[in-house]
N, C-alpha and C positions, 0 to 999 in steps of 0.2 A: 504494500500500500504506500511505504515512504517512497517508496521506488516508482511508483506513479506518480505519485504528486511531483516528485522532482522533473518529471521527463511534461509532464503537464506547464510548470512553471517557467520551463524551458522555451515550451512549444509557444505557449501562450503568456509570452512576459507583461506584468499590469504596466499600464503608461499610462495610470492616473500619477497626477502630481503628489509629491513625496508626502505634503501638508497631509493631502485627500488620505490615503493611505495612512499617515499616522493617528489621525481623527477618527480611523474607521477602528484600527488597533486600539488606542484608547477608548470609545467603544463597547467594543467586544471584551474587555478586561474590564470595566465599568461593572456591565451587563454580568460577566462570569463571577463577580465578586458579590451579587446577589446571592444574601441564603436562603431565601423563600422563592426565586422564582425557578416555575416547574413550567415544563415545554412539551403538549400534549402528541401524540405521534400526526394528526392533521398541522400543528404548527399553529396550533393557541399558546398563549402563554397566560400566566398568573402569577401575581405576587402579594406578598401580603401588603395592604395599605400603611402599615404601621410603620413596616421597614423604610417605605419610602420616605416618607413623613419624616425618621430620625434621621436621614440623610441630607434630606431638603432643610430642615431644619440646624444640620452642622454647617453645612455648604452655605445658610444664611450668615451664619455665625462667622464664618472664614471671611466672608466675603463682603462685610457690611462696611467696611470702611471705604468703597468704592462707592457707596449710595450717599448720595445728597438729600440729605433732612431740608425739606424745601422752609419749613419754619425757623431754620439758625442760619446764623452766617459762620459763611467757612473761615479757617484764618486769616486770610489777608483782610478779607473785609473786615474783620475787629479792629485791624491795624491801622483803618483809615478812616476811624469814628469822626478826628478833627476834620478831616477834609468832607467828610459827608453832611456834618454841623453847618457849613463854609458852605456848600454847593447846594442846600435847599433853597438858602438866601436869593443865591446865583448861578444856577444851575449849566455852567460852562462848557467849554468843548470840551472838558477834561472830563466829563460824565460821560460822554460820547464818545471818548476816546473808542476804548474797545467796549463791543457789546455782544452779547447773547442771543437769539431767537428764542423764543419763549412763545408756544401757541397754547392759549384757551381755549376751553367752551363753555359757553352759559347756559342752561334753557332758562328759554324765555315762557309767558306766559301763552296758552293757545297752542302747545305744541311745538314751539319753533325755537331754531337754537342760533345762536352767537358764535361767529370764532374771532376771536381777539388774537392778535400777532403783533406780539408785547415784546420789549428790549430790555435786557438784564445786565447793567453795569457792571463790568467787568473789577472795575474801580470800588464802585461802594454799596454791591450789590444789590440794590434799585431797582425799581419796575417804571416801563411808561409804556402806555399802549400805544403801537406806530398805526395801526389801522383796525377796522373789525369789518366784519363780513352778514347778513343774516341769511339766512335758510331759514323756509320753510317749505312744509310738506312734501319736502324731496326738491324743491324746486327754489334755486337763488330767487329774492325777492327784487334782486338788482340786477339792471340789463349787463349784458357780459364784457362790455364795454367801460361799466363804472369797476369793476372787477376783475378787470382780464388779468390785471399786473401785478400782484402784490409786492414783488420787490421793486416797483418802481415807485411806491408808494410809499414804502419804508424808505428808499434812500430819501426821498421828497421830505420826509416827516423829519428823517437825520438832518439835512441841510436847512430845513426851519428854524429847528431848534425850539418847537414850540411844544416839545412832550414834559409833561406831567409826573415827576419822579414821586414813586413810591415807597413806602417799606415792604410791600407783599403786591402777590399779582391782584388780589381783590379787591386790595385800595386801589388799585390803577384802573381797576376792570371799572370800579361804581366812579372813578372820577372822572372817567370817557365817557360813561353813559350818564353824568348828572350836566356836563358842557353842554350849556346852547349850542 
């Protein structure tokens, strides 16, 4: 049988990319290091839900320090409490420096919903809404024309200089929709 597979590996060598191939090995060792899952001879499988559960649960554990707790500021922005004090006053190109894409959704009342495409200060981690969009019933309620662009709206809204800095996307979100 090893004596097949080699003259098979031969005949037929993989030429997926090395990544593919590692991904697929990782994988399959993943999968084999399961002790509840049983593989039926049709090619069902089963596992107990439990097991998965403490795995997904470790692997949260491992890996939380890559998630952004959307309610703190990360550490630079603590570190730029003064200049943020400074820029509510005057809200400068130096807010705008560098920014984030941030998209919302509201529902609205009737069914229909909002998408707000909001910029997050890179500087002193800030919200301002550059545009919003509505839907409803499946259907834009704006011709495709007032809408086509969104990033041309958002550079628009950068070169005004006329966005609305917040502490959180909500405050941004109720201060675009309370503007005349």
């Amino acid at each position: 049988m090893i004596n097949l597979h080699r003259l098979i590996t031969r005949l037929f060598p993989d030429r997926r990319p090395d990544w593919e191939q590692k991904r697929e090995r990782e994988f399959i060792l993943a999968a084999n290091s399961l002790k509840t899952l049983s593989v039926t001879d049709r090619g069902g499988m089963s596992i107990d839900p439990e097991e998965l559960r403490e795995q997904i649960v470790v692997a949260r554990e491992q890996l939380k320090h890559l998630v952004h707790n959307p309610g703190t500021h990360s550490g630079p922005c603590k570190a730029v409490a003064a200049v943020e004090v400074a820029q509510e006053a005057d809200p400068s190109a130096e807010e705008l420096q560098d920014c984030i894409e941030v998209v919302a959704w509201r529902r609205l009342s009737r069914g229909a919903a909002a998408r707000y495409v909001c910029l997050q200060s890179t500087h002193t981690g800030r919200y301002a809404v550059a545009t919003a969009c509505i839907f409803s019933g499946g259907v834009e309620t704006f011709p495709v024309w007032i809408d086509g662009n969104t990033s041309r709206q958002i550079a628009n809204a950068l070169q005004g200089c006329e966005l609305h800095w917040c502490a959180t996307v909500s405050e941004a979100i109720d201060a675009w929709d309370t503007e005349p």
